[in-house]
N, C-alpha and C positions, 0 to 999 in steps of 0.2 A: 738784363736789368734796364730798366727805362732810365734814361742816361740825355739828359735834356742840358744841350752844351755851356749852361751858364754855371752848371755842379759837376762838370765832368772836368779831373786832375789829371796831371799826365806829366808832373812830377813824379817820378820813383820814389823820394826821401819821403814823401807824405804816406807812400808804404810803410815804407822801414818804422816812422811815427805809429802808425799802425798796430803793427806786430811788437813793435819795442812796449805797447801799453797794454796790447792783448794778446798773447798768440794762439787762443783757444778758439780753433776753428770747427767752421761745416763744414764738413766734406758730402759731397753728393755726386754719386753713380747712379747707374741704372744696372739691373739684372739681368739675368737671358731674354726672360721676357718683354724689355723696356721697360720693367716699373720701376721708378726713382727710388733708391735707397740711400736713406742719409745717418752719418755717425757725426761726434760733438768729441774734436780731439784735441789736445795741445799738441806743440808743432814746435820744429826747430825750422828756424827759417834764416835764408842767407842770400845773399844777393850780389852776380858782380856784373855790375854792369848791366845790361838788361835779362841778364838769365836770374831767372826766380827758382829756388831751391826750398822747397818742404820736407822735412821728414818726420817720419813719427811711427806707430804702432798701433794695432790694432789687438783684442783678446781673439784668441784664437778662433773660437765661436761663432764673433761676430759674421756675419754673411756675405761684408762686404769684403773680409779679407781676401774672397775669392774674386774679387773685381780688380780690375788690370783697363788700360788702354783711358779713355776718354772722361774727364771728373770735372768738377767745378769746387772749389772752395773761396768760402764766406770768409771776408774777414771783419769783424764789428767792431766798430769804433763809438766813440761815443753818442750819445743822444739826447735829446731835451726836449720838453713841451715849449713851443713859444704862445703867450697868449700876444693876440691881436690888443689887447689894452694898453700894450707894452708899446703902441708905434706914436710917436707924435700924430700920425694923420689920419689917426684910427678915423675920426669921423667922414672926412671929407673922402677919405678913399674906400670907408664901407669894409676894411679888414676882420680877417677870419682866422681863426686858428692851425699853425700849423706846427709841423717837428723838425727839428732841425737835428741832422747825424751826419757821420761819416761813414762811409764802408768799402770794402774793394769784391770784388768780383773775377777768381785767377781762374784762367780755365788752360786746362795743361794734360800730360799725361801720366799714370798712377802706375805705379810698378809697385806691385809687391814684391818682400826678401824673406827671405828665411836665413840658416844660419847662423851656429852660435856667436864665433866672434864678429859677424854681422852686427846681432841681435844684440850683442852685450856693450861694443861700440855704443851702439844707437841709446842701450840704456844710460850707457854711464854718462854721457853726452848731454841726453835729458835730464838728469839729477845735479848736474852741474851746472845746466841754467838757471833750474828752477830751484835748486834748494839754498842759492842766493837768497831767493826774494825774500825767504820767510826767515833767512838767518840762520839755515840749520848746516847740517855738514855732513849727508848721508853721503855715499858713495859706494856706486857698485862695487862687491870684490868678486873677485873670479877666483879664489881659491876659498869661496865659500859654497858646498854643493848645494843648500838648499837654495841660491841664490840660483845658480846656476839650471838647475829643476828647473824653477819659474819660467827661464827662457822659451823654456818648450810649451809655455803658455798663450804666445804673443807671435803677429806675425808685423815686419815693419814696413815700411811704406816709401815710395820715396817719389816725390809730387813735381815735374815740372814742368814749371807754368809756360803756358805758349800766347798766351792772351793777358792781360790785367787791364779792368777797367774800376779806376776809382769812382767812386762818389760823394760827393763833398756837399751836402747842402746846406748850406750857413747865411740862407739871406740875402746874396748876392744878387737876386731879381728886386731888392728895395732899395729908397732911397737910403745915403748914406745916413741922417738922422736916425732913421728905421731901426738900421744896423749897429748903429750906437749906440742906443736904446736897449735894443736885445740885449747885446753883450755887457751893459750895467745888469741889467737885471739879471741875467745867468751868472755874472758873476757872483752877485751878492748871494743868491743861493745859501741852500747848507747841504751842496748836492756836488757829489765828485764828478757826476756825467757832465752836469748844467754848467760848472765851470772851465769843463774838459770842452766843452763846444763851447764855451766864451774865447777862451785861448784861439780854439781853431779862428774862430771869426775874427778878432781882433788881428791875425795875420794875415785877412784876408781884405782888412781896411787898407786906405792907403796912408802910407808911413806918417804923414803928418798927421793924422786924424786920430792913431791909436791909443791915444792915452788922453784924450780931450772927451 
C-alpha cells in the first residue's frame, strides 16, 4: 500500500476503531500457481498487545479454503469525496479534488481448521457478536442436528497478523483552515461515511482547534 508518512497511524486503538465499525474484510491469497485469490468475509478480531487475532470461515467450496501460510487483509474504514471548493484557499492555491478514508493493511499467516467443536466454537462465537447489532438472539445449539450438518459446510480460518499498516488520510498535508473546513462540511452531510471521516479528522486537529 503506498503509505506516504503524513497518513501513515501506528496507533493500534485506531485499529480496534476500525473493526469495532467494520469487521467485514478482504481476505487475499494467492494459489499454486501465484494468482491472487480474493474472499469478502466478516471476521472476529481481537488483540493483545501487539498480536493481532482474526478468525472467521469460509463455505466449503470456496478455493481459497485450501490456502494456508502467507495473506493480506483489508480492512475499510470510512470514506468521503472532499470537493476543492471546500478550502478557504481554493483560489490562491489552484486546489483539486480529493477522497479522504481510512483503512488498514494486516499481512500475517492463514491457517485453516476443521472440526466440529472447532467449527461450532467459531460459529457460536460469530452469532454472538453479530446478532447484537441487529438486536436478534439466534444462537448456535449443538443438540440441534440439522445445525450441526451445516458444520460440514464450512471450513474456519484463523489469521495472524505479522504486519499492520494503517492508513489514515484525513487532510493532514493542508493548512489547518483547510481542515476545518472539510470537517464542517463532512459533517453537515446527510452521509454516515462523510461524518465517519469528519470525526476521524476532527481528532486529528489540535485540541484547541476542534470545535472552532
Amino acid at each position: 500500500m503506498y503509505l506516504p508518512r503524513a497518513f501513515a497511524a501506528t496507533d493500534l486503538a485506531q485499529l480496534d476503531a476500525l473493526f469495532a465499525a467494520d469487521p467485514f474484510v478482504t481476505l487475499v491469497t494467492t494459489d499454486a500457481a501465484g494468482a491472487p485469490f480474493v474472499s469478502h468475509l466478516p471476521v472476529l478480531y481481537r488483540r493483545d498487545g501487539e498480536r493481532v487475532l482474526l478468525e472467521g470461515h469460509w463455505a466449503r467450496p470456496n478455493p481459497q479454503a485450501a490456502h494456508g501460510g502467507d495473506a493480506l487483509a483489508i480492512v475499510h474504514g470510512p470514506h468521503a469525496y472532499v470537493s476543492p471548493g471546500w478550502y478557504p484557499d481554493k483560489h490562491e492555491a489552484g486546489r483539486v479534488p480529493t477522497w479522504n478514508y481510512a483503512v488498514a493493511h494486516l499481512r500475517g499467516t492463514l491457517s485453516p481448521f476443521e472440526g466440529e467443536a472447532a467449527l461450532a466454537d467459531l460459529v457460536a462465537r460469530l452469532s454472538e457478536r453479530f446478532e447484537a447489532t441487529v438486536g436478534g438472539d439466534w444462537t448456535y445449539d449443538a443438540g440441534d442436528e440439522r445445525q450441526r450438518a451445516l458444520l460440514r459446510g464450512i471450513v474456519g480460518f484463523r489469521f495472524d497478523a505479522t504486519q499492520v499498516a494503517i492508513k489514515a488520510k484525513l487532510s493532514q498535508n493542508h493548512p489547518l483552515p483547510n481542515r476545518q473546513a472539510v470537517v464542517a462540511a463532512l459533517s453537515a452531510r446527510d452521509d454516515a461515511d462523510a461524518r465517519a471521516v469528519a470525526a476521524l479528522m476532527r481528532d486529528t486537529l489540535p485540541e484547541e482547534s476542534r470545535w472552532t
